[in-house]
KELO-631216 format. One record per residue: residue number from 1; x negated, y, z negated of N, C-alpha, C in turn. Coordinates in steps of 0.2 Angstrom, whole numbers, plus 2048, in hexadecimal, padded with zeros to 3 digits. Atoms other than C-alpha are relative to their C-alpha. Layout:
   num   n_east   n_north   n_up   ca_east   ca_north   ca_up   c_east   c_north   c_up
   NUM        X         Y      Z         X          Y       Z        X         Y      Z
...
This chain:
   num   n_east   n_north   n_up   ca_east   ca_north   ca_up   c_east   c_north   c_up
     1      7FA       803    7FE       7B7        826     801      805       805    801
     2      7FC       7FD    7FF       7C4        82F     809      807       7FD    7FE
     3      7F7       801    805       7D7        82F     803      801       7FB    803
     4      7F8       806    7FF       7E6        823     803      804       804    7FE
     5      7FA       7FB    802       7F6        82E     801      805       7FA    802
     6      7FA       805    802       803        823     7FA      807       805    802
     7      7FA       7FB    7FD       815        82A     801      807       7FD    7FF
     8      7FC       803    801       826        826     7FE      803       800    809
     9      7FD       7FE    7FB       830        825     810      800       809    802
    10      7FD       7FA    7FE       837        834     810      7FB       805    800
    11      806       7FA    801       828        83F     80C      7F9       7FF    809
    12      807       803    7FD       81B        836     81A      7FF       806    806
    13      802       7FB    7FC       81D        844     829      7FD       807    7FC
    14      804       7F9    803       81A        852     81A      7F8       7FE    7FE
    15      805       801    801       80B        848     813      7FB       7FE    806
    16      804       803    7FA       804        841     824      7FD       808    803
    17      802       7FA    7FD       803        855     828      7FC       805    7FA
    18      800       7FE    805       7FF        85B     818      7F6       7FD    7FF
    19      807       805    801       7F0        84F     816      7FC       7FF    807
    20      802       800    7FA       7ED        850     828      7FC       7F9    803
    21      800       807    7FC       7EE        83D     82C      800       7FE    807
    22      7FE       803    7FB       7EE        833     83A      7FF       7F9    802
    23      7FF       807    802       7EE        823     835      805       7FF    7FC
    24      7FB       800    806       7FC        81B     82B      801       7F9    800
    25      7FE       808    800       803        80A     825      805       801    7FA
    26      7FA       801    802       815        806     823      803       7FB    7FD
    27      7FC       807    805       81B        7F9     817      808       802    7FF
    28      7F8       7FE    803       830        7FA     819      801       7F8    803
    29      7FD       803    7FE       83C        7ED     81D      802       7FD    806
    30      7FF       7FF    7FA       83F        7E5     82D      805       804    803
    31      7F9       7FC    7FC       848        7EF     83A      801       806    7FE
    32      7FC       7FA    802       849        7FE     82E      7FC       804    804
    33      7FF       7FC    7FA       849        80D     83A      7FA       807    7FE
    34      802       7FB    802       83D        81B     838      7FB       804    806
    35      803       7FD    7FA       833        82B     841      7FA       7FF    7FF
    36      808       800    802       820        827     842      800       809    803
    37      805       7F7    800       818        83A     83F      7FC       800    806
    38      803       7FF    7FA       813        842     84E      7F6       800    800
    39      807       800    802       802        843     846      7FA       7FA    7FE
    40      805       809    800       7FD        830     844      800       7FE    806
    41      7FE       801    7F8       7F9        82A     852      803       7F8    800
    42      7FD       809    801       802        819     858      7FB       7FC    7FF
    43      805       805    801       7F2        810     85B      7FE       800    7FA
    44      803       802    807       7EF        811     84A      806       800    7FB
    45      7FC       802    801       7FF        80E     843      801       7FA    7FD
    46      7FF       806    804       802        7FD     839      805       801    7FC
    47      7F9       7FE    803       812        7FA     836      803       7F5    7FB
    48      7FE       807    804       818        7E9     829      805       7FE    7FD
    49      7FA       801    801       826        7E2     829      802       7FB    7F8
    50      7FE       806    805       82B        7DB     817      804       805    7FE
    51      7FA       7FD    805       838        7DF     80A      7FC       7FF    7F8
    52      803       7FE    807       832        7E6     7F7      801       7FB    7FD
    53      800       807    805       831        7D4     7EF      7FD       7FE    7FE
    54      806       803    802       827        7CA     7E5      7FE       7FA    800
    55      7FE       808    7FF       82D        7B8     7EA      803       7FF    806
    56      7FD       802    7FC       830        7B0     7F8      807       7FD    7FE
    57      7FB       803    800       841        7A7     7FE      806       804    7FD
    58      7FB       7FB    803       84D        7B7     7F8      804       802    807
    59      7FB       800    7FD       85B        7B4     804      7FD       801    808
    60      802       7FE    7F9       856        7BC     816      7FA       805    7FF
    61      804       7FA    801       84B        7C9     80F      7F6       7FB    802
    62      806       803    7FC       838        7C7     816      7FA       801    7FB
    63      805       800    805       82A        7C6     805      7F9       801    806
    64      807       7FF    7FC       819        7CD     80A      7FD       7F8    800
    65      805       808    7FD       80F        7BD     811      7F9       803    801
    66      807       801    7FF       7FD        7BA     814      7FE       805    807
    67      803       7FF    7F9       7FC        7C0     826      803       807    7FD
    68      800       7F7    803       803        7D3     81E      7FA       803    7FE
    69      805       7FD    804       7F6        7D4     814      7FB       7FF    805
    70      806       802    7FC       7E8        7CD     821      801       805    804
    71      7FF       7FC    7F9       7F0        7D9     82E      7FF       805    7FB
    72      7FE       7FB    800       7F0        7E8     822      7F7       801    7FD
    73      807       7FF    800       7DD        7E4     81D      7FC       800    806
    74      803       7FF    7FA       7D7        7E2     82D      801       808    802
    75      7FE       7FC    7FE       7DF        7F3     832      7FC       805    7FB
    76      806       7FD    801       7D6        7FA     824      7F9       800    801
    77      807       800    7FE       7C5        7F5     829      7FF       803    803
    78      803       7FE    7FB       7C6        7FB     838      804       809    7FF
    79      7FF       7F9    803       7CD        80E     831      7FA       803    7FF
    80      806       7FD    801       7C0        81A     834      7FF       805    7FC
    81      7FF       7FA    808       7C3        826     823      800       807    803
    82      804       7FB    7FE       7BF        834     82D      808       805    7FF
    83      7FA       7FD    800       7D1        839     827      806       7FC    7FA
    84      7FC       804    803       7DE        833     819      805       7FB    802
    85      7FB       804    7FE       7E8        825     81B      806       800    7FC
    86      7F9       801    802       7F9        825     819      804       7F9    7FF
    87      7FB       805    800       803        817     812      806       7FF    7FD
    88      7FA       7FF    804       814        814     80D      804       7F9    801
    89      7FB       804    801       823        80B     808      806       806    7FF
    90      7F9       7FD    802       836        810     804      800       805    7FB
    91      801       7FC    804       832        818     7F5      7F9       803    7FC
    92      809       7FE    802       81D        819     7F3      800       7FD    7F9
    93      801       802    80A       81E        80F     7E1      7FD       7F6    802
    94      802       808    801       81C        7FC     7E7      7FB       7FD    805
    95      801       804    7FB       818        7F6     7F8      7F8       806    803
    96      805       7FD    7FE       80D        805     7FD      7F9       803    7FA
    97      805       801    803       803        805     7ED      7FD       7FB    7FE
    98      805       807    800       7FC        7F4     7ED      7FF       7FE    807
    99      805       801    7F8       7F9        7F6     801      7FA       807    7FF
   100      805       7FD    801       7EE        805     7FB      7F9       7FE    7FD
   101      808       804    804       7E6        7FB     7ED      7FA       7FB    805
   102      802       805    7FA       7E3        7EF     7FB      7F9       801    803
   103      804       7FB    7FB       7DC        7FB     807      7F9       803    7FC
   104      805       7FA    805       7D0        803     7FA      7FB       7F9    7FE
   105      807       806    801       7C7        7F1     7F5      800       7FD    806
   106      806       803    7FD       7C4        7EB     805      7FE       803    806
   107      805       7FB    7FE       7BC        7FB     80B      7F9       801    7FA
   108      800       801    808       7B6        7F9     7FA      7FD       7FC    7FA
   109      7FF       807    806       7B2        7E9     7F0      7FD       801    7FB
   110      805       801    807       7A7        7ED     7E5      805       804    7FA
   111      7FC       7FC    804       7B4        7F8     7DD      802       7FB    7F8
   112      800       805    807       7B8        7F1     7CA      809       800    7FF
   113      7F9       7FE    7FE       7CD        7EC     7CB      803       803    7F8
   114      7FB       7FE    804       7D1        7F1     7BA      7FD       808    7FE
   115      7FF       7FA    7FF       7CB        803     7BE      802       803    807
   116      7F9       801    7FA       7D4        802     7CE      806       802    7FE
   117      7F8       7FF    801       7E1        7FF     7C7      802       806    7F9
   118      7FE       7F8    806       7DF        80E     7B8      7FF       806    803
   119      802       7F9    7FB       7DB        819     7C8      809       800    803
   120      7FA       802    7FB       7EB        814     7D0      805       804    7FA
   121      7FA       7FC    807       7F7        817     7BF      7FC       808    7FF
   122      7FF       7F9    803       7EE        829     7BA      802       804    808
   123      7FE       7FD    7F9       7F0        82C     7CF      809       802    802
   124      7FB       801    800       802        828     7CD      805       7FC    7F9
   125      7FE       803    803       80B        825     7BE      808       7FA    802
   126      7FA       804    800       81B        81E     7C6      7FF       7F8    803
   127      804       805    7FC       80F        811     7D2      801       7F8    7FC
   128      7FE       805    805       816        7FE     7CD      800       7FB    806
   129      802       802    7F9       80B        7F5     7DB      805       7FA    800
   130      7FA       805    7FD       817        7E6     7E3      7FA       7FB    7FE
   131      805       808    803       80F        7D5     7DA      7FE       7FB    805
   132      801       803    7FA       80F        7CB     7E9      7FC       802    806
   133      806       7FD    7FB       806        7D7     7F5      7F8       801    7FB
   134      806       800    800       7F8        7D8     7E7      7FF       7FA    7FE
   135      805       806    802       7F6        7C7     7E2      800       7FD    807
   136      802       802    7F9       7F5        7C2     7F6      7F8       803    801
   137      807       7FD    7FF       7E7        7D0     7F6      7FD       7FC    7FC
   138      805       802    807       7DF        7CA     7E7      7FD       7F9    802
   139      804       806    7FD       7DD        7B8     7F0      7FD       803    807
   140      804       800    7F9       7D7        7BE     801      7FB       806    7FF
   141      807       7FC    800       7CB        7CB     7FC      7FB       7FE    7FA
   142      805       803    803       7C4        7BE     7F0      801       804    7F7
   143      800       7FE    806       7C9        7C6     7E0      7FF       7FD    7F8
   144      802       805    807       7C9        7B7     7D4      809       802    7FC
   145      7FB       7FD    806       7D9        7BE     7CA      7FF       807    7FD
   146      801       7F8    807       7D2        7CD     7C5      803       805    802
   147      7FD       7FC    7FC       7DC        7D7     7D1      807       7FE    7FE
   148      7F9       802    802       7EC        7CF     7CA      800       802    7F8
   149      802       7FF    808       7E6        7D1     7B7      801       808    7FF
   150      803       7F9    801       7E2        7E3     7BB      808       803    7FF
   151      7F8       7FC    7FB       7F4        7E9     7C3      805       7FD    7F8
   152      7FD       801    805       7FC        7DE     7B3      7FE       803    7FA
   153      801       7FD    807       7F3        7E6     7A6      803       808    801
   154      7FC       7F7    7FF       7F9        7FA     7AC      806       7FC    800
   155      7FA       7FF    801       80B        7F3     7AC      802       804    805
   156      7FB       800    7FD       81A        7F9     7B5      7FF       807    7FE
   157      7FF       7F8    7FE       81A        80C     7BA      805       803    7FA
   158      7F8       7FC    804       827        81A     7B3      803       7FF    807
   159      7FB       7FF    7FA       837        81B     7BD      7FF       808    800
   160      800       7F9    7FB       839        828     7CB      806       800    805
   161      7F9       800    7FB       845        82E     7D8      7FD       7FC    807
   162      807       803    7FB       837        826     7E5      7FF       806    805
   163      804       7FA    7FD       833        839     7EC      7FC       801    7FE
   164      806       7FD    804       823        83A     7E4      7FA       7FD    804
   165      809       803    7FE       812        837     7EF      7FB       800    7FA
């Protein structure tokens, strides 16, 4: 299996270089502005427009939906590993670790999710996956619950300043 490098915003040019990426998947808000690294290419860029929620109907803000997670698993299928994948969010703790876990069972399935998810916490103690991007996963990759079980039983990350890949 090759990587997934979790990244906060601000880190993704140094880690996309660092790790020698060229592929990436972007989980910000809509509209939020940012330079895709000259070293991803665009064709393979996946970009998702949602806001770090875990409930729909929170004012104008846009909760990951079904077709996010459908478009961020198909993207990974067809990812040829022959290079790290880059994912990120605003800060690398919520949105872009529960699109890795994602990305990792449905290249993946056999994987077991309550060692997933103990791979995930000693990989990054701060990592405090966004609950509604995994239990969407957890229904569309056939999980039964035990993908939502797993991420409940590690609990809620340590606080960070979210510069930490």
């Amino acid at each position: 299996m090759t990587a997934i490098v979790v990244s906060p915003l601000g880190r993704i040019a140094e880690m996309a270089v660092r790790h020698k990426s060229r592929e990436m998947v972007s989980l910000l808000a809509e509209k939020q502005d940012f330079h895709r690294p000259a070293v991803i290419l665009a064709e393979r860029h996946l970009t998702l427009a949602m806001n770090d929620i875990s409930f729909a109907g929170t004012g104008n803000l846009i909760a990951p939906q079904d077709g996010h997670i459908q478009n961020l698993i198909d993207f990974a299928k067809s990812w040829d590993q022959s290079a790290p994948l880059l994912v990120h969010c605003w800060m690398g703790v919520s949105r872009s670790p529960a699109a890795a876990v994602l990305v990792s069972l449905a290249l993946y399935p056999e994987q077991n999710e309550q060692d997933l998810a103990k791979r995930l916490r000693q990989a990054s103690p701060y990592a405090t996956p966004n609950s509604r991007i995994i239990e969407i996963g957890d229904r569309l990759l056939n999980r039964d619950g035990r993908l939502v079980a797993a991420f409940k039983a590690i609990g809620r990350g340590a606080d960070t300043d979210g510069n930490v890949p």
